[in-house]
C-alpha positions in Angstrom: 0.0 0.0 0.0 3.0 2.5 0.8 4.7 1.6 -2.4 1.6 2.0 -4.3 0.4 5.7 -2.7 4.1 6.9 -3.5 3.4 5.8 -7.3 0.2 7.7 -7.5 2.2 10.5 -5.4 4.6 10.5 -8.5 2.4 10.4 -11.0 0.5 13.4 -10.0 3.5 15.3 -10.0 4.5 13.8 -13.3 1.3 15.4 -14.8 1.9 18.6 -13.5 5.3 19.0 -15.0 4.1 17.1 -17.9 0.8 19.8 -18.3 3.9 23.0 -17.8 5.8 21.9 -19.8 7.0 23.3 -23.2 8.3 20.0 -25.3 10.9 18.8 -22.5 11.0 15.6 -21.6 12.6 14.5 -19.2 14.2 -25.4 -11.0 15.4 -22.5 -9.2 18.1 -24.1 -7.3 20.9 -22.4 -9.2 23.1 -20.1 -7.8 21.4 -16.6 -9.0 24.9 -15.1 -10.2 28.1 -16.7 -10.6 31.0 -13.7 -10.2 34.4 -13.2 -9.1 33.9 -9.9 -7.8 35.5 -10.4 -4.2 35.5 -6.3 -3.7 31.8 -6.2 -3.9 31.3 -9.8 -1.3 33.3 -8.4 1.2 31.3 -4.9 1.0 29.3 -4.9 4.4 25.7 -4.2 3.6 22.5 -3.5 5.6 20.6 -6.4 4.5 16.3 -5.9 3.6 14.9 -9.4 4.9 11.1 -8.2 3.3 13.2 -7.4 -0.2 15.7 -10.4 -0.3 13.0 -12.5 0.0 10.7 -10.8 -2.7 13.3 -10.9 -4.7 14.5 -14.3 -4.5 11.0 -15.6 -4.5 10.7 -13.1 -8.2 13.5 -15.1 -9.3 12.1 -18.9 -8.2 9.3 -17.9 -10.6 11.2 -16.4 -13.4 13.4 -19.9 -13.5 10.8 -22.0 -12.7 8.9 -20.8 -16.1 11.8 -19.9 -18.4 14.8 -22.9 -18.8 16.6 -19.9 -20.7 16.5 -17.3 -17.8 18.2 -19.6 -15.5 20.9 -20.6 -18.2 21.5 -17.3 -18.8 21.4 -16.4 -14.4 24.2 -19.3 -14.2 27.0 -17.5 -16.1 25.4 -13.9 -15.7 28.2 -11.5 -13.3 25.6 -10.5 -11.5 21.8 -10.4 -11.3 20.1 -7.3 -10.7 15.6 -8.1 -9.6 12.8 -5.7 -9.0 10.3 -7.8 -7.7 7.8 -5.2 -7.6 7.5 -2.3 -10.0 4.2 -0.6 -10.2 3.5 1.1 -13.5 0.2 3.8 -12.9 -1.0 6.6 -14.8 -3.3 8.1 -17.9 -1.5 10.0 -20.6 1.4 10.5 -18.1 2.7 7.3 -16.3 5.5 6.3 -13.4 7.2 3.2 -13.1 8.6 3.2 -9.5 9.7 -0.2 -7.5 13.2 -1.3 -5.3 15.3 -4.2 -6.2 18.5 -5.5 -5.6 22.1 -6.5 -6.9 23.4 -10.3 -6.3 26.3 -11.3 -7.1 28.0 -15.3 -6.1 24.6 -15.8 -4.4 25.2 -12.3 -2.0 23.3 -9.2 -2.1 25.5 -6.6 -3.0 23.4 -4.1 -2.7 19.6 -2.2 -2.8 18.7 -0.2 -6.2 15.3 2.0 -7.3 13.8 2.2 -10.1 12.3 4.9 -11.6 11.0 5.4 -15.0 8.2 8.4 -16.9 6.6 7.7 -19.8 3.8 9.7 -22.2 1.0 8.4 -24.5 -1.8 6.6 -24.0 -2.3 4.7 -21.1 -4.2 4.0 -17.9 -5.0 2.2 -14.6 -2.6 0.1 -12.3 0.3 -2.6 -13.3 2.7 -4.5 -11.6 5.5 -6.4 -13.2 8.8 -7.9 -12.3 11.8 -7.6 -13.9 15.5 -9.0 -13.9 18.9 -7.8 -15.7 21.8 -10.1 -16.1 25.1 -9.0 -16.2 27.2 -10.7 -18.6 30.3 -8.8 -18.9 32.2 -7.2 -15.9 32.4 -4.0 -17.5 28.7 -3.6 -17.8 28.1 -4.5 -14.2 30.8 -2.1 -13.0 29.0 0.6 -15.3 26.0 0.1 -13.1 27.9 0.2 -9.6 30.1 2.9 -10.0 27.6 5.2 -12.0 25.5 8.1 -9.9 22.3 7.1 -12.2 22.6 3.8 -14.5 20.2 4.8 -17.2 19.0 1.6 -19.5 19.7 1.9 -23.0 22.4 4.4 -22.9 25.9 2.6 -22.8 26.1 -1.3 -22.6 23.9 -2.9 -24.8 21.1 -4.5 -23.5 18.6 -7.3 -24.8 14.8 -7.1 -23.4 14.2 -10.9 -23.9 10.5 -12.2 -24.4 9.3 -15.9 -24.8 10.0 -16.0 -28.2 13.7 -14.7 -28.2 14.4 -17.1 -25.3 13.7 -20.0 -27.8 16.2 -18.7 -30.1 18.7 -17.4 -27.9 22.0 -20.0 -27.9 25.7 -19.2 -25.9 27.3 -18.7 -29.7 24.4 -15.7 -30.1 24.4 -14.1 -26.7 26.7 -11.3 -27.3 24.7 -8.6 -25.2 26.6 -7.2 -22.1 23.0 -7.5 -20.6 19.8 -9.2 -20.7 16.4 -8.0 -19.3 13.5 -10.6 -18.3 10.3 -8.6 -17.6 7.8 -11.2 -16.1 4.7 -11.1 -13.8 3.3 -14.8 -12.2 2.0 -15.6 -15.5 5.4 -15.5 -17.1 7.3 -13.2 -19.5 5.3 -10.0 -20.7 5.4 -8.5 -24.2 5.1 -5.0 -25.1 7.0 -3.9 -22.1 10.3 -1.6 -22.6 12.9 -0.6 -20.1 14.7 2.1 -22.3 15.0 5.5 -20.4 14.6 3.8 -16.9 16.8 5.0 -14.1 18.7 3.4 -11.5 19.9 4.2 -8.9 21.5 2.9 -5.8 20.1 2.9 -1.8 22.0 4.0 0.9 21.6 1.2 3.8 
């Protein structure tokens, strides 16, 4: 319920800029991420009991449904899940929701989400989503930046059920790949490009 208030909070706001405005615009027993990164395990972090276990519980589902997700979790550096984004609005919407970074099985740290987008649209959505991290440089590109924004630097891959049929270790070449899901499995028509993250202080 708080989550969901603070959506509606930020789409009312989201209007009003938007109506000032002048053009601007502003089996899942794998190991969820198999990395080297010793720096980031040895970090001390402020753990979220009610998030670790939304998240690995986002992640039981997303394997349990899609063979190709947990391939692709098994050799990913790291695993970045939002269990819980809410998507609300009409003509303007927010996407707001908290996730967090694993990496060798630990979480490495807590991460928001945030994301505006125009057009036509209304009610109340919730969706999942998960980002593998293939390449070390990619997931260091996330850590070390103030505000990782998706689509601008590595390249990323938004994978739906029928690119997860075709998708083989010779023709994964994307630094990362996104699963957007829901308990009914992966959703179409769903992007990520423009969405912003950024990381929690705990």
């Amino acid at each position: 319920m708080i989550r969901f208030v603070c959506v509606l909070g930020m789409v009312s706001c989201c209007a009003v800029l938007a109506a000032c405005s002048t053009g601007q615009s502003s089996s899942g027993q794998a190991s969820p991420a198999q990395s080297s990164s010793a720096e980031a395990s040895a970090t001390p972090m402020a753990m979220d009991p009610g998030l670790d276990e939304e998240a690995n519980a986002a992640l039981r589902s997303l394997y349990s449904d899609n063979q190709k997700a947990q391939e692709i979790g098994q050799r990913a550096k790291g695993i970045l899940v939002f269990p819980d984004i809410v998507k609300a609005g009409f003509l303007v919407g927010a996407h707001h929701g908290e996730g967090e970074l694993i990496e060798n099985g630990k979480v490495t740290g807590y991460y928001a989400h945030s994301a505006v987008s125009y057009g036509l649209q209304a009610g109340v959505q919730k969706f999942s989503y998960a980002m593998f991290f293939m390449s070390d440089s990619a997931l260091q590109n996330l850590k070390t930046s103030p505000g990782f924004e998706v689509g601008v630097g590595p390249s990323i891959v938004v994978v739906d059920a029928g690119k997860a049929k075709s998708l083989t270790t010779a023709t994964m070449q994307a630094d990362i790949y996104a699963f957007i899901f829901d308990q009914k499995g992966l959703m179409a028509g769903l992007g990520l490009q423009g969405s912003k993250i950024t990381r929690l202080s705990r």
